[in-house]
C-alpha positions in Angstrom: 25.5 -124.0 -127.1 29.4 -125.0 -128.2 28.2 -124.1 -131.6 27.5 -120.4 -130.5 30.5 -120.1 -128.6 32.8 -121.3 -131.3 30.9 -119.2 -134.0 31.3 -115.6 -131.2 34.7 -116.7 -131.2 35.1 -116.0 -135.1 34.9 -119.8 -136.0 33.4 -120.8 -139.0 31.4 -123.9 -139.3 34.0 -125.8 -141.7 36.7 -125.6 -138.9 34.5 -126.6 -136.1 33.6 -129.5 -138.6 37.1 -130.2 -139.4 38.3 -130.2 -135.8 35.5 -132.7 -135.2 34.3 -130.5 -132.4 31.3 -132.0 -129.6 29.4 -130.7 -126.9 29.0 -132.7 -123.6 25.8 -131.5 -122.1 26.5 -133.1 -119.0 29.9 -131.5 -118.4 28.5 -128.3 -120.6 31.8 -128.3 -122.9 33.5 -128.9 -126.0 34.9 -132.0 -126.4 37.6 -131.6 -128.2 39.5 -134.9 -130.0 43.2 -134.9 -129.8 45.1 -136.5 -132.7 48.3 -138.5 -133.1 50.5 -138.1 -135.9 48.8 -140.0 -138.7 45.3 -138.1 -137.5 44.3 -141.0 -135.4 42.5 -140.2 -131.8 44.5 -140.5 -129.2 42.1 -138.8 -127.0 39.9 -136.2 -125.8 40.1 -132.5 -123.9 37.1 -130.5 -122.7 37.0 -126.4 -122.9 34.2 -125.5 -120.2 31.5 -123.8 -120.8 31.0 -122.0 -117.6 32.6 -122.8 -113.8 36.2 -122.1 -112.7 37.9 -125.3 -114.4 39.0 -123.8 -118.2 40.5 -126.7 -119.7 40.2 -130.8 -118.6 43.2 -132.9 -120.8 43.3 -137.0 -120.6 45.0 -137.9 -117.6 49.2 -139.1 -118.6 48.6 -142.7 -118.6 46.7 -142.1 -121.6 48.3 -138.9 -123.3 51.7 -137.8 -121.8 51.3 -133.9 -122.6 55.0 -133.4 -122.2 55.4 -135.2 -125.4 52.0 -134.3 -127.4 51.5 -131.4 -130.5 48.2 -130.5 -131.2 47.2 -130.6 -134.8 50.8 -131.8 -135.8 49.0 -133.9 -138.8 47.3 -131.3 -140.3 50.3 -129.2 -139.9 52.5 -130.7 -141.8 50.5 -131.5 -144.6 49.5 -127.4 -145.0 53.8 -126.8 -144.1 54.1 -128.4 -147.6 52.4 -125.4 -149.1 52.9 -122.5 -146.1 56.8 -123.4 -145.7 56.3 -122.0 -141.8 55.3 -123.8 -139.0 53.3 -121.7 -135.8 53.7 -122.7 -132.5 51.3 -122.3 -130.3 50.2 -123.0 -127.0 46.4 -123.5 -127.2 43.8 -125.6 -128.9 42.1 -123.1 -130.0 44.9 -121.2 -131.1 45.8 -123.9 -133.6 42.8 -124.3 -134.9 42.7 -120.6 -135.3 45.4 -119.8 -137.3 44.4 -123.1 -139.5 41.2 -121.6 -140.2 43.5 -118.6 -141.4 45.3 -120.9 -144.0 48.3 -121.0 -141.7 50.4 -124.3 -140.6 49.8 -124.4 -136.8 50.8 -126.8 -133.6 50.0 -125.9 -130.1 52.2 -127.2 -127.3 49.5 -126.7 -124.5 51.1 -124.2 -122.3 53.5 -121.5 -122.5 56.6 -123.5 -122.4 57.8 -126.1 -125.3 59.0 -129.3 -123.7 62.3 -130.9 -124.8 60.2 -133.7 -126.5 57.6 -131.7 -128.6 60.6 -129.2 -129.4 62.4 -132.9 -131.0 58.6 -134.2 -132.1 57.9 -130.9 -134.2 61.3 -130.5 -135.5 62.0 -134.6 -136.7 58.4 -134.5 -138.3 59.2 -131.5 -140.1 60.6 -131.1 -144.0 63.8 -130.0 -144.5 64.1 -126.1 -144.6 60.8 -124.8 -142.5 60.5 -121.6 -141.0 59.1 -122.6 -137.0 57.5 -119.2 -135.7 57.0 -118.8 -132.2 53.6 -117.3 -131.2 53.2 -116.8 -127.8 50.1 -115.5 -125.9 50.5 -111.7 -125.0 51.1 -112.4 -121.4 53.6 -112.2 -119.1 53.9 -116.4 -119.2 54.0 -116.1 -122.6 56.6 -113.9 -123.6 59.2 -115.1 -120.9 58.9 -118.1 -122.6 60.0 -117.5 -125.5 63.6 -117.5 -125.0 64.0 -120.6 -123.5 61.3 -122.0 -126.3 63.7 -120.9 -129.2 67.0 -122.0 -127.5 64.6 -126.3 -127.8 64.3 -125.6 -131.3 67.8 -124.3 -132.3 66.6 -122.3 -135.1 63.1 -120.6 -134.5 62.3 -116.9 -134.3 59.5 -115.1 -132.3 56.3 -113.0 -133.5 54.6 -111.3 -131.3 50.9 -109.9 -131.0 49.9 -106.4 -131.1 48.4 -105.3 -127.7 45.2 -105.7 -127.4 45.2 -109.2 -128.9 45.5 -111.7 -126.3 46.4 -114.8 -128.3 45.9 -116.2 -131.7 42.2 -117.1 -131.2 41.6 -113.9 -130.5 42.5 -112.9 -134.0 39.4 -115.1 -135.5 37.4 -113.7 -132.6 38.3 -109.9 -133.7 38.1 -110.4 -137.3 41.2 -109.9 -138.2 44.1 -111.4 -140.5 47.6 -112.6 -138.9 49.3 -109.6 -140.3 46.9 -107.0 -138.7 47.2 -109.0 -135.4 51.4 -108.8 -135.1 53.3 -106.0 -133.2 55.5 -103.6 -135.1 
């Protein structure tokens, strides 16, 4: 069942591999493993399959989501060769625009905390590009501002209409460039 959401989604079998993604029958989700730094777990999220509840995260005694990146070590290993950082707000976003070749982190939400902003930008090389890459919603695009004023220097891209977020890009078939606005 996760396997044939994650493939109509446009994801291919090495990135659901590579993510180390799981099904939990009883909760009828993906389990998704959430990685420190040096790719150590640090814990695990569940996408649901079906019901009103989207998205479960560890409770904060165990992950403090104000100060966690998703994918931030595989990130900065493909940074070396890309030279531009995404940011992102979903999982699946990240993993996404990974699958695309691109260096991605997801912040979990619309809005970049104080200590991801300082997370991303210490573990970062001298000289990266950070990209902004909001969802195109309302959420996401007011964010923006206030997300690029946390990392100093960062700039904005934004998705053509029609594309709802950078999952949606594997899910359509399409490249990063065909998914941006003007």
């Amino acid at each position: 069942k996760p396997f044939e959401y994650l493939t109509s989604r446009g994801f291919k079998r090495e990135t659901i591999e590579e993510f180390c993604l799981g099904y939990d029958r009883k909760r009828n989700s993906v389990v998704i493993p959430l990685y420190g730094p040096n790719g150590e777990v640090v814990g695990l999220a569940n996408r649901y399959l079906s019901g009103e509840i989207k998205y479960t995260n560890p409770p904060s005694h165990v992950l403090d989501k104000k100060s966690y990146v998703y994918n931030l070590h595989r990130a900065l290993e493909r940074v070396k060769e890309t030279g531009t950082l995404y940011v992102v707000e979903g999982y699946f976003d990240a993993m996404a625009l990974h699958q695309l070749g691109y260096a991605a982190v997801a912040v979990m939400g619309s809005h970049v905390t104080k200590e991801q902003a300082e997370l991303i930008k210490s573990s970062l090389p001298e000289g990266v590009r950070i990209v902004l890459l909001p969802d195109n919603d309302e959420a996401g695009c007011k964010a923006v501002q206030a997300n690029i004023s946390r990392f100093g220097t960062a700039e904005a891209a934004y998705l053509r209409d029609g594309i709802k977020d950078a999952a949606d890009i594997v899910a359509k078939g399409l490249t990063l460039v065909e998914a941006l606005a003007g």
